[in-house]
C-alpha positions in Angstrom: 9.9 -27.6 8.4 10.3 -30.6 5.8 13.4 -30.5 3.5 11.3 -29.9 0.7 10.3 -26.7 1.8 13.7 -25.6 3.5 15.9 -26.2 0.0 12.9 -24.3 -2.0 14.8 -22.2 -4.3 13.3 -19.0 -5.9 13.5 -18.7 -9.7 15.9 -15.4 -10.3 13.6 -14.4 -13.3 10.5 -14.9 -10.8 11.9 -12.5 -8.4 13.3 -9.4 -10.7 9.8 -9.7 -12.3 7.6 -9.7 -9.7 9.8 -7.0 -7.7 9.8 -4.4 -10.9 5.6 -5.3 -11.2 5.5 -4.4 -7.4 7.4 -1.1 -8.2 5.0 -0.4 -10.7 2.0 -0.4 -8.4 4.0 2.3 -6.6 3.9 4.3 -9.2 0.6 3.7 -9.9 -1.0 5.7 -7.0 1.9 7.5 -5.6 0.4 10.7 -7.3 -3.2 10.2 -5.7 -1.1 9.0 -2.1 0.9 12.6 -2.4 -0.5 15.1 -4.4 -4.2 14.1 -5.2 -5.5 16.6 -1.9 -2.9 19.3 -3.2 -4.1 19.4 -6.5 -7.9 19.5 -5.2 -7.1 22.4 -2.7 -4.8 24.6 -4.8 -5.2 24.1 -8.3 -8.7 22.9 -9.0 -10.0 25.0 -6.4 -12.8 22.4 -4.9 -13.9 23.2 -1.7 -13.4 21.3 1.7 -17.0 19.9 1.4 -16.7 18.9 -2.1 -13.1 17.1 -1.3 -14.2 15.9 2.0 -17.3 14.1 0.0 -15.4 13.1 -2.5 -12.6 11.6 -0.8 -15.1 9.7 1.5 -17.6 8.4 -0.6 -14.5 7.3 -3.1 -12.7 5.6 -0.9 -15.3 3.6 0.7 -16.4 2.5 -1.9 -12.7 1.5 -2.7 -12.3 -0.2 0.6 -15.9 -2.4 0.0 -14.8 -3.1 -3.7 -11.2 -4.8 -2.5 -13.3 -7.7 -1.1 -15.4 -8.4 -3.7 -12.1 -8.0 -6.3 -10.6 -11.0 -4.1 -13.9 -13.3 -4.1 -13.2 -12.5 -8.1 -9.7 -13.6 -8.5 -10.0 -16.7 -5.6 -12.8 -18.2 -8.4 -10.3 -17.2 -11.8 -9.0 -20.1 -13.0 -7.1 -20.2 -16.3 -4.0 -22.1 -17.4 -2.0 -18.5 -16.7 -3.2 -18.7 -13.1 -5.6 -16.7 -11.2 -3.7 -13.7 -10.6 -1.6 -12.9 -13.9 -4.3 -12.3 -15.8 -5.6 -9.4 -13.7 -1.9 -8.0 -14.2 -2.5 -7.8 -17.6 -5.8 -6.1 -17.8 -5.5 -3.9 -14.8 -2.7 -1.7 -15.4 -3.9 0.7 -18.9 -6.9 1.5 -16.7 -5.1 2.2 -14.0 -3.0 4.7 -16.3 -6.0 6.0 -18.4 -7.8 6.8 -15.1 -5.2 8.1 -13.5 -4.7 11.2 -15.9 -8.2 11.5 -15.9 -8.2 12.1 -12.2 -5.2 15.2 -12.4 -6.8 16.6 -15.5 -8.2 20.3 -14.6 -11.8 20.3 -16.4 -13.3 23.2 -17.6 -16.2 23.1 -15.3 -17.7 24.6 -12.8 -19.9 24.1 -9.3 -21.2 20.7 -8.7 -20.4 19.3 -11.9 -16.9 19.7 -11.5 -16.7 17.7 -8.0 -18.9 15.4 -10.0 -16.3 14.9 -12.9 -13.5 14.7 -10.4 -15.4 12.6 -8.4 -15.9 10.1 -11.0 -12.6 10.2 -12.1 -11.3 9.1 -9.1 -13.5 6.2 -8.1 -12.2 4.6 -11.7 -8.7 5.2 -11.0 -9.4 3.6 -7.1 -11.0 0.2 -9.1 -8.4 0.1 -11.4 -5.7 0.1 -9.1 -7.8 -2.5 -6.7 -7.5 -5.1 -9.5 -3.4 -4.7 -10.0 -2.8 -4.4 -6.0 -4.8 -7.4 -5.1 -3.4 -9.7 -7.6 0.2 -8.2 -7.2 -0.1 -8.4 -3.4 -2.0 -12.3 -4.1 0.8 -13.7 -6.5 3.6 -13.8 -3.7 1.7 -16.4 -2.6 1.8 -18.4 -5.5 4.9 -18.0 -6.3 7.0 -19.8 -3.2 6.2 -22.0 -0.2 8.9 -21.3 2.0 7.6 -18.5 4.7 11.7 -17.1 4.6 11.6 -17.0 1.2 7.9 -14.9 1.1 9.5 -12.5 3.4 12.4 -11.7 1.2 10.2 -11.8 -2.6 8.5 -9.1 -0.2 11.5 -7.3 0.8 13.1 -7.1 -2.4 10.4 -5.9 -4.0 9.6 -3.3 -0.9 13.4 -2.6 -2.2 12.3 -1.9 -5.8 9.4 0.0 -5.1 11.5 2.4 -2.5 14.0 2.5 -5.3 10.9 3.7 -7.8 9.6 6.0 -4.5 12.9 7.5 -4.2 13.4 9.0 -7.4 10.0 10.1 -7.4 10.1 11.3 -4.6 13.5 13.4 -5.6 11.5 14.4 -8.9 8.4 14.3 -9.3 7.3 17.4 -7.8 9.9 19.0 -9.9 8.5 17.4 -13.3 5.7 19.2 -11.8 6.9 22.6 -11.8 9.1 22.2 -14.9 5.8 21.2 -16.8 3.8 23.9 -15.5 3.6 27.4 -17.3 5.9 28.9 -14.2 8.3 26.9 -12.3 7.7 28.8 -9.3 4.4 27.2 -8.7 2.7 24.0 -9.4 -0.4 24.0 -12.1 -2.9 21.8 -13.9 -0.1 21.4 -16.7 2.3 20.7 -15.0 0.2 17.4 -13.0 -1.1 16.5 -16.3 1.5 15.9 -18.1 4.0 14.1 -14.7 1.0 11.7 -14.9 0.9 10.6 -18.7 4.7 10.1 -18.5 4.1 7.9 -15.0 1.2 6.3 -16.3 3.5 5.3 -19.8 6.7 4.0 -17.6 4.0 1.8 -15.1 2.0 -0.5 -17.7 5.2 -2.6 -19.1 6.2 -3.2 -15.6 3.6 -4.6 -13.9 3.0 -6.9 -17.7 6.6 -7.8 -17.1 5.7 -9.4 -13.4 2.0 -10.8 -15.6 4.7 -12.7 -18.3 7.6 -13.6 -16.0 6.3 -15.0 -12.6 4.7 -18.4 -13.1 2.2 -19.8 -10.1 2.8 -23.0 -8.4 -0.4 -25.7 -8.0 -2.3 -25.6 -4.5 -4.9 -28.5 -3.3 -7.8 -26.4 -4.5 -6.3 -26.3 -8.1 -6.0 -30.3 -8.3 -9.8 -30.4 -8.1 -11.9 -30.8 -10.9 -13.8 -27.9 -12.2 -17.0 -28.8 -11.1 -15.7 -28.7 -7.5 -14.1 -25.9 -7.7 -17.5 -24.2 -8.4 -19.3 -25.4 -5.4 -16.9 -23.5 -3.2 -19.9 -20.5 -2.2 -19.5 -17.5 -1.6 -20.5 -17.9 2.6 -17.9 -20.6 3.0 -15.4 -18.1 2.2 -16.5 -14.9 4.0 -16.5 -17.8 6.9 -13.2 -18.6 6.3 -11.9 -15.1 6.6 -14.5 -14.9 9.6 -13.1 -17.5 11.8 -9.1 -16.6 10.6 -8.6 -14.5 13.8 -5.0 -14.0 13.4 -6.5 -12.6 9.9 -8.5 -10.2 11.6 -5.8 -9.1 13.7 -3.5 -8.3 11.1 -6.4 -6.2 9.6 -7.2 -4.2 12.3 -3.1 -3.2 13.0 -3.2 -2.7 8.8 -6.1 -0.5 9.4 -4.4 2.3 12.5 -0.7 1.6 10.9 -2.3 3.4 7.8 -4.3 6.0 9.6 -0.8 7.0 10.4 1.5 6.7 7.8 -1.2 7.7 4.8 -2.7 10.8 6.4 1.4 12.1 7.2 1.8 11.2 3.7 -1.1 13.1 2.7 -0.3 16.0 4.6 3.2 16.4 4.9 3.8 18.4 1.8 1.6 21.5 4.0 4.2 20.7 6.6 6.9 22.1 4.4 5.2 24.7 2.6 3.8 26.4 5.2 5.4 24.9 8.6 8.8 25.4 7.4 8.4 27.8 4.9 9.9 26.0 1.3 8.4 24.4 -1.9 11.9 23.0 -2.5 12.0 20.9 0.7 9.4 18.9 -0.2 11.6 16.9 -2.9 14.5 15.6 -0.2 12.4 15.0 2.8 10.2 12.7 0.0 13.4 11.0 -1.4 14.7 10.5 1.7 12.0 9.0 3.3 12.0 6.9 0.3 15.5 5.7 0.5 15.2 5.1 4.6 12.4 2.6 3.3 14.6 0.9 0.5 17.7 0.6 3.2 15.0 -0.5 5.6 13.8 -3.1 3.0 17.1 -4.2 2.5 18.0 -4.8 6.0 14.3 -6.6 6.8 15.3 -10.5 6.1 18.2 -9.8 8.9 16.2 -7.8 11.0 12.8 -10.6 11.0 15.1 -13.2 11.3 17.0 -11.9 14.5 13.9 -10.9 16.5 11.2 -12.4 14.4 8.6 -10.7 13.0 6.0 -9.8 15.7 8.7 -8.1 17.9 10.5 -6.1 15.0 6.7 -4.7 13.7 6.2 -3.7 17.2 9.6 -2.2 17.9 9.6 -0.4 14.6 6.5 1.4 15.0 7.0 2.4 18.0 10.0 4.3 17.5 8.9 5.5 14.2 6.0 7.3 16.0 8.8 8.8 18.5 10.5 10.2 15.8 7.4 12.1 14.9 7.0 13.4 17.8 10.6 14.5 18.2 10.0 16.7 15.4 6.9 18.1 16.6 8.3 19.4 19.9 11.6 20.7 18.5 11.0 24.4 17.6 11.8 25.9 14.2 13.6 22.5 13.0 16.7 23.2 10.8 16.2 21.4 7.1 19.0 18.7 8.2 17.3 17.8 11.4 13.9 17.5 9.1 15.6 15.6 6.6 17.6 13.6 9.4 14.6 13.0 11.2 12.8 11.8 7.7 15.3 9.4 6.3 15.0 7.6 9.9 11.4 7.3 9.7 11.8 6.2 6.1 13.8 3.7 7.5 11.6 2.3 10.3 8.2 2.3 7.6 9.7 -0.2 6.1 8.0 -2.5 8.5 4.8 -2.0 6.7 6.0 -4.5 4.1 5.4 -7.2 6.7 1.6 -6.9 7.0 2.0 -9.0 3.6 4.1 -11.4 5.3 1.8 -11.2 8.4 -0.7 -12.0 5.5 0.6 -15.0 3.8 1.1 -16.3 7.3 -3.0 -16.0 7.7 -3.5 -17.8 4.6 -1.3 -20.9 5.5 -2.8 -21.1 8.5 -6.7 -20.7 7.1 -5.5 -23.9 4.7 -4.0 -25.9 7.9 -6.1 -24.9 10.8 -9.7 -24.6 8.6 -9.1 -26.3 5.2 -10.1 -23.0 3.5 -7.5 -21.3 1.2 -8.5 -17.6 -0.2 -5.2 -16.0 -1.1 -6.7 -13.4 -2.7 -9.5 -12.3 -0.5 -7.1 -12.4 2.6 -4.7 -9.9 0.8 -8.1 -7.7 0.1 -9.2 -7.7 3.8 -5.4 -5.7 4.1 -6.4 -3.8 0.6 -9.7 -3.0 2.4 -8.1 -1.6 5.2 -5.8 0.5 3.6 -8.7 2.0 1.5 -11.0 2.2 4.7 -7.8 4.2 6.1 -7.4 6.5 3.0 -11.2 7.2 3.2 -10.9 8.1 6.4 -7.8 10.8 6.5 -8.9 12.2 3.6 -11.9 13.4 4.7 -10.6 14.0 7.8 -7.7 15.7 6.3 -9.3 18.2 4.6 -11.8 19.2 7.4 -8.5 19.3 10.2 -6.6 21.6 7.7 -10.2 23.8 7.4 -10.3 23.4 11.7 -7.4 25.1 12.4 -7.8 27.6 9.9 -5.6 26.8 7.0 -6.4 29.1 4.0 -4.9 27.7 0.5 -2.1 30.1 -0.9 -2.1 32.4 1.5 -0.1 33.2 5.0 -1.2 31.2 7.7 -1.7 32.2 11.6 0.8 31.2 14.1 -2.2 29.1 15.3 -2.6 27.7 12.0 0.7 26.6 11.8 1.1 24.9 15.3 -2.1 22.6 13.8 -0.8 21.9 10.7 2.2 20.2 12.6 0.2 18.6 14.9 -2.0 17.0 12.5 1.0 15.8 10.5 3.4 14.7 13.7 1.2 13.9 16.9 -2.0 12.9 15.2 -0.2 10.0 12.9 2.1 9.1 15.8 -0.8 8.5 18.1 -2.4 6.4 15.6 0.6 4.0 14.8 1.1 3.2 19.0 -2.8 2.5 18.5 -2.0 0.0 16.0 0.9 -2.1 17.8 -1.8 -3.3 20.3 -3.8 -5.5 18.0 -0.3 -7.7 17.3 1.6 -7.2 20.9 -1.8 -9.0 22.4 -3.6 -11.3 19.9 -1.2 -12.1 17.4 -0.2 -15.8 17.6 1.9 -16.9 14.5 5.2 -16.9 15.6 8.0 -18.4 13.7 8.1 -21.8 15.2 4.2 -22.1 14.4 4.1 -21.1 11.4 7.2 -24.0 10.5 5.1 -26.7 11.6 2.0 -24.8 9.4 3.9 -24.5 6.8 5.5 -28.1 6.4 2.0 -29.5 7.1 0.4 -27.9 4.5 3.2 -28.8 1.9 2.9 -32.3 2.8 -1.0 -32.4 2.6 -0.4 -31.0 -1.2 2.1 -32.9 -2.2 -0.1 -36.3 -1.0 -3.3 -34.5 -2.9 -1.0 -34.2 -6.6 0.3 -37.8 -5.8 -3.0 -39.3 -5.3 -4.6 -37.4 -8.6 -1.7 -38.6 -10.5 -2.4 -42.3 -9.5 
């Protein structure tokens, strides 16, 4: 790698900024990641089909809409950048839908799915335009692929730092909001999400006003250039990007896995174990085993690069699962042991955006082709795609095995619950090291020469437009 690139220095105010906007996104959906099938089931009473519809039509269509956000942002061009002005318009949306979506309307029937169902697909677009150009701007921000890797891990550290103390409280604001603090209700969600949705906006407009964008090739060209990139010649781009495609598909079974535990895991401790009150610590700690995970991620890419520690980490995060599942009547330490440790090893999903930014240099060197933004909504779209699918087939797994909302379940019942929230998502994150242990060529010494080539090939383009 040149020198240039090597002694690249990241601005402090760059960094804080962009790690407390990527904390905000966190909070931005971590009450439709957690509680949004909760709230359907037991307090607005919808029915498996009408959640199962809802979550699948939503989310699909939230999945399809990532790409066409990043074909949007790829062709912004303002003197603020392409992504920062998205962080400015996205995020009141994002909070205005967002209580929409855990408001309890006073309908009934078909309109009532309808209503919800509406609600959500606005707060899924909203939060497509801040996650694409949050997850986008690391790229614009530094060269150096060491230094993406640890803007990424510090802010993975931020948002765990956000996710741990929502995780330690939310569920309580819940209950001390609702009419009775012995059970969650439509007050209670309510009014958690205004306060969220007032502490997320300034965040993410803090990343928007702090984080400035560095100059690529593509930005040196005069306007009219600029315009004749189509439409075809970037869908080719992402197309040909194998490596791309590769990271997409893991993205895609790494987030069968970890969303649909997420999902469901709160059922695990209601009903499995038996406690409302568990649910808080085995969310914070899970929380905090990501933000010490985070922490320890530069070390831990570094010493066996990034390929081998995904793998590695998955694996045994899926063994921990299973651990669980096949030790009877777990005590509340072992769960909470066994949670901070898979905390801890999920941590290794914030790579898929280093993975990512590796893709994009490599598009620009290998193809000529740079799309920052619609190779971070390719990941986007597999995450939605993901979400589409365990929520619908959440809802109808929980309905297969009998689950019956708010009342005692079956010994039967319960022995399916914990299989759909340990074996299930641990079958589907070994599915999802195969993609990288087999295809997946950009290794650390690749993407050095990729990286310095590109750097070089921009700085000659400013020099010669400066001449």
């Amino acid at each position: 790698m040149n020198a240039q690139t090597q002694k690249e220095k990241m601005p402090i105010a760059s960094t804080i900024s962009y790690s407390i906007a990527g904390a905000g996104t966190g909070i931005g959906f971590y009450m439709v990641n957690n509680y949004l099938m909760l709230f359907y089931t037991d307090v607005v009473g919808l029915t498996a089909t009408a959640i199962s519809l809802i979550m699948m039509i939503a989310r699909i269509w939230d999945a399809v809409n990532d790409p066409m956000m990043g074909l949007i942002v790829d062709r912004t061009h303002t003197r603020f950048g392409k992504f920062r002005p998205w962080l400015m318009v996205g995020p009141p949306f994002l909070a205005v839908f967002n209580i929409l979506t855990f408001t309890v309307w006073p309908l009934e029937g078909t309109l009532k799915a309808v209503v919800c169902f509406i609600c959500y697909i606005g707060a899924g677009m909203a939060y497509t335009v801040v996650q694409v150009a949050v997850n986008g701007l690391v790229n614009r921000i530094c060269e150096n692929p060491d230094n993406k890797m640890r803007l990424i891990a510090i802010s993975q550290v931020a948002n765990q730092i956000i996710g741990t103390i929502l995780g330690a409280c939310v569920m309580t604001m819940i209950l001390f909001f609702s009419q009775t603090q012995e059970a969650a209700d439509g007050r209670g969600y309510f009014i958690t999400t205004i306060i969220l949705g007032i502490v997320m906006v300034p965040m993410i407009w803090l990343g928007a006003w702090k984080c400035k964008e560095i100059s690529t090739e593509e930005d040196e060209l005069p306007k009219e250039q600029r315009e004749k990139q189509s439409l075809m010649r970037s869908l080719k781009g992402v197309l040909q990007n194998k490596q791309l495609l590769v990271i997409v598909v893991s993205t895609f079974f790494t987030c069968i896995g970890a969303i649909s535990r997420a999902m469901l895991l709160s059922y695990y401790c209601i009903y499995v174990v038996g406690s409302y009150t568990l649910i808080a610590p085995v969310m914070a700690v899970i929380s905090f085993g990501q933000l010490f995970g985070n922490i320890c991620l530069p070390f831990l890419t570094r010493k066996f690069g990034k390929k081998r520690w995904f793998v590695m980490a998955v694996l045994m995060s899926a063994a921990s699962m299973l651990v669980l599942f096949f030790i009877p009547n777990p005590s509340s330490a072992v769960i909470i042991g066994l949670s901070a440790f898979y905390g801890w090893l999920n941590a290794c999903s914030s790579m898929t955006n280093a993975f990512a930014c590796d893709c994009v240099e490599y598009s620009d060197y290998k193809y000529g082709i740079r799309e920052d933004a619609l190779a971070f909504s390719c990941l986007s779209f597999a995450v939605k795609l993901a979400s589409a699918i365990t929520g619908t087939a959440g809802i109808w797994m929980l309905t297969a095995v009998g689950y019956v909302a708010n009342a005692e379940q079956s010994a039967s019942t319960l022995t399916g619950i914990n299989v759909i929230v340990n074996v299930i998502p641990a079958i589907a994150l070994g599915i999802a090291t195969l993609p990288i242990i087999f295809f997946y060529k950009l290794d650390e010494k690749t993407m050095e020469e990729v990286t310095a080539a590109n750097v070089e090939k921009r700085s000659k383009g400013i020099a010669t437009e400066e001449m």
